[in-house]
C-alpha positions as a printed NumPy array, in Angstrom:
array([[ -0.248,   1.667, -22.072],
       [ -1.957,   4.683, -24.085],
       [ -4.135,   5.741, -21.607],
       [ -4.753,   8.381, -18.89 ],
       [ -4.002,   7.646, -14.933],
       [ -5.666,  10.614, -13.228],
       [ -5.474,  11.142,  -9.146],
       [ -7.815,  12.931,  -7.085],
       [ -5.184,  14.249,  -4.447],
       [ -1.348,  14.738,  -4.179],
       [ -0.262,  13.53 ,  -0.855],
       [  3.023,  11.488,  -0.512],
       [  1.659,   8.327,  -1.388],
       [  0.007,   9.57 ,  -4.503],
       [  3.473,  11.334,  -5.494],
       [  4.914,   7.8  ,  -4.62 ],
       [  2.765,   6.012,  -6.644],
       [  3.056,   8.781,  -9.514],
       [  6.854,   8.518,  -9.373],
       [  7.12 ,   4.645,  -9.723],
       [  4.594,   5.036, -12.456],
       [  6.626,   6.976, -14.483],
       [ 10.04 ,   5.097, -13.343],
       [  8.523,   1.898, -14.509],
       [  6.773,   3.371, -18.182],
       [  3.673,   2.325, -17.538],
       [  2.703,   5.704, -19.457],
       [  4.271,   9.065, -20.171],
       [  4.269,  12.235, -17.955],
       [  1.945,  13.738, -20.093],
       [ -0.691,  10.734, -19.339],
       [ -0.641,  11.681, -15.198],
       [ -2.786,  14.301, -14.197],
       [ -3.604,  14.866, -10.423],
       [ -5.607,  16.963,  -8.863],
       [ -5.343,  19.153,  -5.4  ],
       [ -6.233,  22.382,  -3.092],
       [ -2.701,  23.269,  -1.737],
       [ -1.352,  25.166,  -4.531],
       [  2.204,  24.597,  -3.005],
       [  1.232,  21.208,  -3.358],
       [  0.592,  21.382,  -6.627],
       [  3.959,  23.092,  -7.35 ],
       [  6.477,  20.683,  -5.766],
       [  4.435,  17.683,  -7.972],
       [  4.844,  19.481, -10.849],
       [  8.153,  20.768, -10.71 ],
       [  9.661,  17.324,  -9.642],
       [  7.257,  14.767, -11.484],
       [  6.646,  16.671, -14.716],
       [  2.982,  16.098, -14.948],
       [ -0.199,  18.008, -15.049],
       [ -1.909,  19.349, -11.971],
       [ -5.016,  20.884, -11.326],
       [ -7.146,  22.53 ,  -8.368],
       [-10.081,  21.053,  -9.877],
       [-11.693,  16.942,  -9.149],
       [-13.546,  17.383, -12.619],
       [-10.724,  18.088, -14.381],
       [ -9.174,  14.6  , -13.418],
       [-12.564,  12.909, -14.24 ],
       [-13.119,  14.233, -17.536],
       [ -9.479,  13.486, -18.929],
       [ -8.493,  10.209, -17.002],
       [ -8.744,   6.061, -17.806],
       [ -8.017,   5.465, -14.389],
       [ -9.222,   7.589, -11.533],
       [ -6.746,   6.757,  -8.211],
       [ -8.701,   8.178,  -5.469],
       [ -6.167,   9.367,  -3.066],
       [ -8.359,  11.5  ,  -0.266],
       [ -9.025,  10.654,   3.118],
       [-11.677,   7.951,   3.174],
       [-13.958,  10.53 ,   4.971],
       [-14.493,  12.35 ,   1.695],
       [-14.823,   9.708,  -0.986],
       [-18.661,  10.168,  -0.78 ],
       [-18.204,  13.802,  -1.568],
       [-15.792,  13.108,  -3.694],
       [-17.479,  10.566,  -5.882],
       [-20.866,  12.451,  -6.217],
       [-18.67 ,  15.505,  -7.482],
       [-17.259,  13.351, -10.168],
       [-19.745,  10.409, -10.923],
       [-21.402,  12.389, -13.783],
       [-18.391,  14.009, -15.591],
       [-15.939,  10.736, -15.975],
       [-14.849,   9.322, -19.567],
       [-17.347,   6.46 , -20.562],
       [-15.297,   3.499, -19.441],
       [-13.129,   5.419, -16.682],
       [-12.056,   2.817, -14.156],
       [-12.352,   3.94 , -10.455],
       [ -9.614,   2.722,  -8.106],
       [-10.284,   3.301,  -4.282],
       [ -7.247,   2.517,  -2.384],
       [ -8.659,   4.046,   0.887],
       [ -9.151,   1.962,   4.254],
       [-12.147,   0.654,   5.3  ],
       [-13.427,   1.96 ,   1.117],
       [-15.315,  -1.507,   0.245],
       [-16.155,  -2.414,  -3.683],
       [-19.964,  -2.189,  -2.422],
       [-19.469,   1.296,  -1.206],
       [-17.724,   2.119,  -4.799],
       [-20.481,   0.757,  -6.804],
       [-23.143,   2.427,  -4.797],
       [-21.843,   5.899,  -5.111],
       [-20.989,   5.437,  -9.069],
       [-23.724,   5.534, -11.296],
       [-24.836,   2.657, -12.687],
       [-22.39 ,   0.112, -15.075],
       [-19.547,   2.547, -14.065],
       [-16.142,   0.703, -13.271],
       [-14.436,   0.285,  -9.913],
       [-12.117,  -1.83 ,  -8.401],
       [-11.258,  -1.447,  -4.421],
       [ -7.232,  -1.133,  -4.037],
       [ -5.538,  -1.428,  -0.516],
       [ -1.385,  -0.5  ,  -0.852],
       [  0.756,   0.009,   2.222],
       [  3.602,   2.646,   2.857],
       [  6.983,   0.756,   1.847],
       [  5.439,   2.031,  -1.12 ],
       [  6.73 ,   5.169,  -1.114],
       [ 10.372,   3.225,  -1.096],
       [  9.074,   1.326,  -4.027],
       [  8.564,  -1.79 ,  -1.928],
       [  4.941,  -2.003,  -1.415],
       [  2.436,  -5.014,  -0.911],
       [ -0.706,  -3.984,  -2.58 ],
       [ -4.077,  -6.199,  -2.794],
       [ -6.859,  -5.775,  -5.174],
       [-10.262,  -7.344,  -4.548],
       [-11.615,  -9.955,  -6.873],
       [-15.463,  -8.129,  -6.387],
       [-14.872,  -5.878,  -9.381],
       [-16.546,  -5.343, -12.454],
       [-13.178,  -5.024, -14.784],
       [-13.231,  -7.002, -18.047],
       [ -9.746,  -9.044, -17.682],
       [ -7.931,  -6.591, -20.167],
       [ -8.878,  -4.093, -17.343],
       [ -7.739,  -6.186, -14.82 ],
       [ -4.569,  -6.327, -16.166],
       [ -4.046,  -2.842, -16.727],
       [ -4.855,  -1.724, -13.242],
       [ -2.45 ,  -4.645, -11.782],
       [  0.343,  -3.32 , -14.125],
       [ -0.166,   0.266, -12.791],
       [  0.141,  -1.171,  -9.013],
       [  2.664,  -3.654,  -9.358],
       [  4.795,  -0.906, -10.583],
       [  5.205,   0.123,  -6.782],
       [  5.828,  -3.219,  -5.503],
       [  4.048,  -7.03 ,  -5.401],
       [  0.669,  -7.408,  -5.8  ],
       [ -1.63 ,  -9.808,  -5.054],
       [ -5.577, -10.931,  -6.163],
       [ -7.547, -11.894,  -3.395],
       [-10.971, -11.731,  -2.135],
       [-13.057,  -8.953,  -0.888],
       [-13.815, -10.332,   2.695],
       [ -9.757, -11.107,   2.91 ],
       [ -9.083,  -7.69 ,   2.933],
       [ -9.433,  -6.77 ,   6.839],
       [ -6.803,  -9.261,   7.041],
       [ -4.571,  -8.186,   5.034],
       [ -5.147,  -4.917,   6.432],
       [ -3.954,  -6.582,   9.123],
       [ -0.684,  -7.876,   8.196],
       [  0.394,  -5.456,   5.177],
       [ -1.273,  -2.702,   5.875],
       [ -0.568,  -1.372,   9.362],
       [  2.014,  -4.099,   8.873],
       [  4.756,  -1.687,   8.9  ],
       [  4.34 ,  -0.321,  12.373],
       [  4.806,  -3.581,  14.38 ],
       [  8.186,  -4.002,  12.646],
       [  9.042,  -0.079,  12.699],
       [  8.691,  -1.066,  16.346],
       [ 10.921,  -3.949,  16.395],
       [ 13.67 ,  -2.465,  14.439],
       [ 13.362,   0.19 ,  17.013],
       [ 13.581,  -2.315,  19.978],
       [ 16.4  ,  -4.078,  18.546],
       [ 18.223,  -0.873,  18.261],
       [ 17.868,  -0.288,  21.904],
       [ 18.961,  -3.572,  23.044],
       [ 21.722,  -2.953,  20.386],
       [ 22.799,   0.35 ,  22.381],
       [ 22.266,  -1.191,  25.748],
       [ 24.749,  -3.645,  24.545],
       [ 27.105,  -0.55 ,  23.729],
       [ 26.436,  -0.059,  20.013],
       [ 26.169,   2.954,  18.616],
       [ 22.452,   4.778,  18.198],
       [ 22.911,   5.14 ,  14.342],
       [ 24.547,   2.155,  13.513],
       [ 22.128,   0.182,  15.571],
       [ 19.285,   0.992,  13.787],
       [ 21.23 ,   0.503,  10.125],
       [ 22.098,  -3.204,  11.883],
       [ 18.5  ,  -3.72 ,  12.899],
       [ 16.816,  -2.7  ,   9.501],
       [ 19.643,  -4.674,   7.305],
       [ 18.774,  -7.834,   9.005],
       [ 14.513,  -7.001,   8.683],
       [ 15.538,  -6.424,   4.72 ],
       [ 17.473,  -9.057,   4.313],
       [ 15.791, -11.79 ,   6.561],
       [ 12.382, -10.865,   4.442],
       [ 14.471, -10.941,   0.991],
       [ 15.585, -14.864,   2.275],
       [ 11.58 , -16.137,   2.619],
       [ 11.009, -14.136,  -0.569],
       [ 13.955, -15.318,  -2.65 ],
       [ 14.116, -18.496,  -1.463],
       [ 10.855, -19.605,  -1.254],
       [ 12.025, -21.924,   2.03 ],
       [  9.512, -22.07 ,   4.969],
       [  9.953, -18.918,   7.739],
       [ 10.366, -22.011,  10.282],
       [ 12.771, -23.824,   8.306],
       [ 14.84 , -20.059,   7.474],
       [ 14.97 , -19.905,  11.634],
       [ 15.877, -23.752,  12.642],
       [ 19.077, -23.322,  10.242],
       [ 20.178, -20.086,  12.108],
       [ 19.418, -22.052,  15.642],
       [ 22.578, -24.109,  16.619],
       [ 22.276, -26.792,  19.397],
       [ 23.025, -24.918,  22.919],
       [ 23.704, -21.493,  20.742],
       [ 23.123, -18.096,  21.225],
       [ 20.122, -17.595,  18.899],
       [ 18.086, -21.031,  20.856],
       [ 18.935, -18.696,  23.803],
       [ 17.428, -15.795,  22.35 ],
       [ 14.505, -17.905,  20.762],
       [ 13.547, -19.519,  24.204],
       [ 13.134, -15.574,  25.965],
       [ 11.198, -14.873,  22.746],
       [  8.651, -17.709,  23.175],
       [  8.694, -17.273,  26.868],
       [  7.695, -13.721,  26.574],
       [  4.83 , -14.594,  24.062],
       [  6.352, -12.929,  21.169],
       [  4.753, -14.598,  18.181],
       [  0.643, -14.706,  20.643],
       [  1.424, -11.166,  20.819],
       [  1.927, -10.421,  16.71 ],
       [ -1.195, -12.744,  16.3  ],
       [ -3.543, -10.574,  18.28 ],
       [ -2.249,  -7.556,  17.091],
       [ -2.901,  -8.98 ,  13.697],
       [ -6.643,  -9.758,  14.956],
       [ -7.028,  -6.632,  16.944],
       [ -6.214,  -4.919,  13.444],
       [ -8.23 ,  -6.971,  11.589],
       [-11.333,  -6.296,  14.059],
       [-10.672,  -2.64 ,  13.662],
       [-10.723,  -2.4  ,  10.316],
       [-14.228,  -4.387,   9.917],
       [-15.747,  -1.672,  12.33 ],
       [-14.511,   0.968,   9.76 ],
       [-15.441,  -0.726,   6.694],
       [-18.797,   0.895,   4.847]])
């Protein structure tokens, strides 16, 4: 791709995102350029990505294809007035900030300006991320394409619509926590058990990878993946039956609603 990705802010995921960018060739070093106000900051992205940086927002605007606007969602609106007038005719806009809608995008662009509203997670800083993009855009499909190639290049991607995106908030995007909290609590049953700390928590996360990578890979149903590790009278019906019991899977659904609830209060 010969064109530009700018971002406006250098946090860890916009140095994650940066990284896989340039892992995966989407474009050269010398087509990054991010902006931001810690000069240290600045440094450290330089000195181990290669690219450009800058202290300056218009500096990303008038050079960049794609502007990645990675700032708290509290100052997009500053942000986006600072930058609205000075970006490259055609500049795409990608907002990949919660509760950011495509609405909110449009109406602080001026008008016929491009945007597209973006919503990653953090297993993309591992390269491993699950990223949506909302079909209420105004990308041609040639844009489209290019902003799904940048994105994918951090993980899987997927199209969906704009009013899906509080649920997917839901279960990819705070995602992470409810099974950084399992891992943890099968760890500790691990080590009540007598295992190890360490090597509990290396157990617990190899079988999360690995029992993901089977619904993934294989393409079988989750129900289907957990019947054939269930033997008749076995020790995994046992553990099953304390699982339903307890009101594991109720509990996962209304945290998934709970999110989802959260994130429509948030959304402007």
């Amino acid at each position: 791709m010969d064109k530009v990705i700018g971002f406006i802010g250098s946090g860890n995921m916009a140095q994650a995102m940066m990284a896989s960018i340039i892992n995966a060739k989407v474009v050269a070093k010398d087509k990054i350029i991010a902006s931001e106000i810690f000069e240290e900051i600045r440094y450290k992205v330089e000195a181990q990505l290669g690219i450009k940086t800058t202290d300056s927002n218009l500096d990303v605007a008038k050079e960049a294809d794609f502007i990645i606007l990675s700032v708290k969602p509290n100052i997009y609106e500053i942000v986006l007035s600072e930058i609205k007038d000075k970006m490259k005719d055609g500049a795409i806009v990608i907002g990949i900030g919660a509760g950011i809608s495509s609405e909110f995008l449009k109406n602080s662009l001026n008008k016929g300006a491009k945007y597209v509203k973006v919503m990653p997670n953090t297993p993309a800083l591992v390269g491993q991320g699950m990223s949506a993009i909302s079909k209420d855009n105004n990308l041609s499909k040639e844009d489209l394409d290019q902003v799904i190639q940048i994105i994918s290049s951090f993980g899987k991607v997927e199209l969906i619509e704009e009013n899906l995106m509080d649920g997917f908030t839901a279960i990819c995007g705070s995602s992470p926590a409810y099974v950084y909290m399992m891992i943890e609590a099968l760890a500790d049953g691990a080590v009540l058990e007598g295992l190890p700390r360490k090597q509990a928590y290396t157990m617990a996360s190899q079988a999360v990878l690995g029992s993901a990578k089977m619904v993934l890979d294989t393409g079988i149903h989750p129900g289907e993946l957990k019947d054939n590790v269930c033997s008749p009278g076995g020790t995994t019906i046992a553990a099953v039956a304390s699982l339903e019991e307890n009101g594991f899977r109720s509990t996962l659904i209304e945290a998934v609603t709970a999110c989802a609830d959260k994130s429509r209060e948030m959304n402007k």
